[in-house]
C-alpha positions in Angstrom: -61.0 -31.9 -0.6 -57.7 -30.8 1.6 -55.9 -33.6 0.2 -56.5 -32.4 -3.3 -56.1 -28.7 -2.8 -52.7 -29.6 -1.5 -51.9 -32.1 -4.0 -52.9 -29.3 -6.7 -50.4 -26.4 -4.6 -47.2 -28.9 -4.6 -48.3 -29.4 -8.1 -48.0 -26.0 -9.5 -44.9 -25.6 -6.8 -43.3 -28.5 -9.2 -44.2 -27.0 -12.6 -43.0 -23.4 -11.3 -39.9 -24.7 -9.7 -39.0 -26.9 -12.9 -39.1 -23.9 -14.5 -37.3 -21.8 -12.8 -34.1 -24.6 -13.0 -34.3 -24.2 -16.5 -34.2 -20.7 -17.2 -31.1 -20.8 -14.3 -29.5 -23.8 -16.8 -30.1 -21.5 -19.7 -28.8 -18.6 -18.0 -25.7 -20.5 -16.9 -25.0 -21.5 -20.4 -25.5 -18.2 -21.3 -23.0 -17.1 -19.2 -20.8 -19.2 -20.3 -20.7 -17.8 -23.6 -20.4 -14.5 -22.6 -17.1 -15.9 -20.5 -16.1 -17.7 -24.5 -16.5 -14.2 -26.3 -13.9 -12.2 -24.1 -11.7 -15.5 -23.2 -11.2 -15.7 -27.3 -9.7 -12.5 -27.5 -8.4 -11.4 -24.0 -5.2 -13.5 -24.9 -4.4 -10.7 -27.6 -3.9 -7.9 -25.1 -0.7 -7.9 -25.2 -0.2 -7.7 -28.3 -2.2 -4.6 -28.8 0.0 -3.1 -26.3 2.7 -4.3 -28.5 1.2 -3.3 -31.7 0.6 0.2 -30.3 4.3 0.8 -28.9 5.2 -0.5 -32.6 3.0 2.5 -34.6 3.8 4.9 -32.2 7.7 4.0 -33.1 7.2 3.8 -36.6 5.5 7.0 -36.7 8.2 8.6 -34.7 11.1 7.0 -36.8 8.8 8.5 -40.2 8.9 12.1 -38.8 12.5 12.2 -37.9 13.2 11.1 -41.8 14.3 13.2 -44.6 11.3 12.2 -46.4 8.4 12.1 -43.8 5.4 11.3 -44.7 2.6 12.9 -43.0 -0.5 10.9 -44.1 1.0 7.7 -43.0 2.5 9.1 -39.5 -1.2 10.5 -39.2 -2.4 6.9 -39.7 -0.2 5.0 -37.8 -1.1 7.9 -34.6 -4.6 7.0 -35.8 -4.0 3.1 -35.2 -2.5 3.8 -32.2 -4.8 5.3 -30.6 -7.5 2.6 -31.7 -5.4 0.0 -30.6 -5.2 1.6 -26.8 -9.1 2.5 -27.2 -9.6 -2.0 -27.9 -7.3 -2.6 -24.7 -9.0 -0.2 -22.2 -12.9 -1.3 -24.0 -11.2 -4.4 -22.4 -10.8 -3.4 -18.9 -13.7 -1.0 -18.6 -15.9 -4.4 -19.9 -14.1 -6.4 -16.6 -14.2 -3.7 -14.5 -18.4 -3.4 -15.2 -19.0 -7.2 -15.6 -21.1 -9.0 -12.2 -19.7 -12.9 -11.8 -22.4 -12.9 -9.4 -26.1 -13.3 -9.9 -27.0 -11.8 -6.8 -30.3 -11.0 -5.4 -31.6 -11.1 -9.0 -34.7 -13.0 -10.8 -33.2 -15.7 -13.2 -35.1 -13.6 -15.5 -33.4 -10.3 -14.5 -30.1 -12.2 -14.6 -31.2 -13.4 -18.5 -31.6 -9.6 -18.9 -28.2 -9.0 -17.7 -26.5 -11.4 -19.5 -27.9 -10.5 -22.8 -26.9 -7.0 -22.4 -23.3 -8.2 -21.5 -22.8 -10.4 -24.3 -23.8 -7.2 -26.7 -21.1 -5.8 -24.5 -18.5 -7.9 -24.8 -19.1 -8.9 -28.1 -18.7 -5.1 -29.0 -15.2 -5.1 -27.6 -14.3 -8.5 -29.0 -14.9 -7.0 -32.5 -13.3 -3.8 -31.5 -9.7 -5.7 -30.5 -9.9 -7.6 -34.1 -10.7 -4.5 -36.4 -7.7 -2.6 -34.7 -5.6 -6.2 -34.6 -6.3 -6.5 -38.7 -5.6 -2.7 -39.0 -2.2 -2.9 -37.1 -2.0 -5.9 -39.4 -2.5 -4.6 -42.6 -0.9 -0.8 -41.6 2.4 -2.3 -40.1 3.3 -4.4 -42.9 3.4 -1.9 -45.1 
């Protein structure tokens, strides 16, 4: 009867372990997607620096004309601005963002890296609207 009550505990030790290593596989994975999102567009920060150096100027250059024209100077301070807002989102996403899993539950860490990929993805969408504004606005 010992034998079998201890063959019955390293049983459910087994099934409870094997479980655990696949939520932490699945949770790796998932952290690796989270790293894909901002890795795709963290590349492009300088260029929204650029971008937003390049509206300000233009919009400067539009005022100082004989013919300025307020609603595009507005817009092109308005890009501006949304550009800067995408780059910091950036930072203020890094700045927040745990590499480590810590003391938590694989669970709490699946928790935690749902909630970051909502994040990031947030700011990944925010740096391309303002990159296809700037895009759009600059040509003009």
């Amino acid at each position: 009867m010992k034998n079998f009550l201890i063959c019955i505990a390293l049983g459910f030790s087994l099934i409870f372990q094997s479980c655990g290593n696949s939520q932490i596989d699945a949770n790796k994975k998932l952290r690796e997607e989270v790293i894909a999102v901002h890795d795709e567009v963290m590349p492009k920060m300088g260029q929204l620096k650029s971008l937003e150096k390049s509206s300000l100027q233009m919009a400067e250059d539009l005022a100082n004309s004989s013919e300025p024209d307020s609603a595009r100077i507005v817009a092109l301070k308005e890009l501006a601005t949304q550009l800067d807002q995408a780059y910091e989102s950036m930072f203020v996403w890094m700045r927040q963002y745990d590499v480590e899993d810590g003391e938590k539950t694989p669970e709490e860490v699946k928790a935690y890296l749902e909630e970051q990929m909502k994040k990031v993805s947030l700011v990944n969408q925010d740096i391309k609207s303002a990159l296809e504004k700037a895009d759009s606005l600059l040509k003009k």
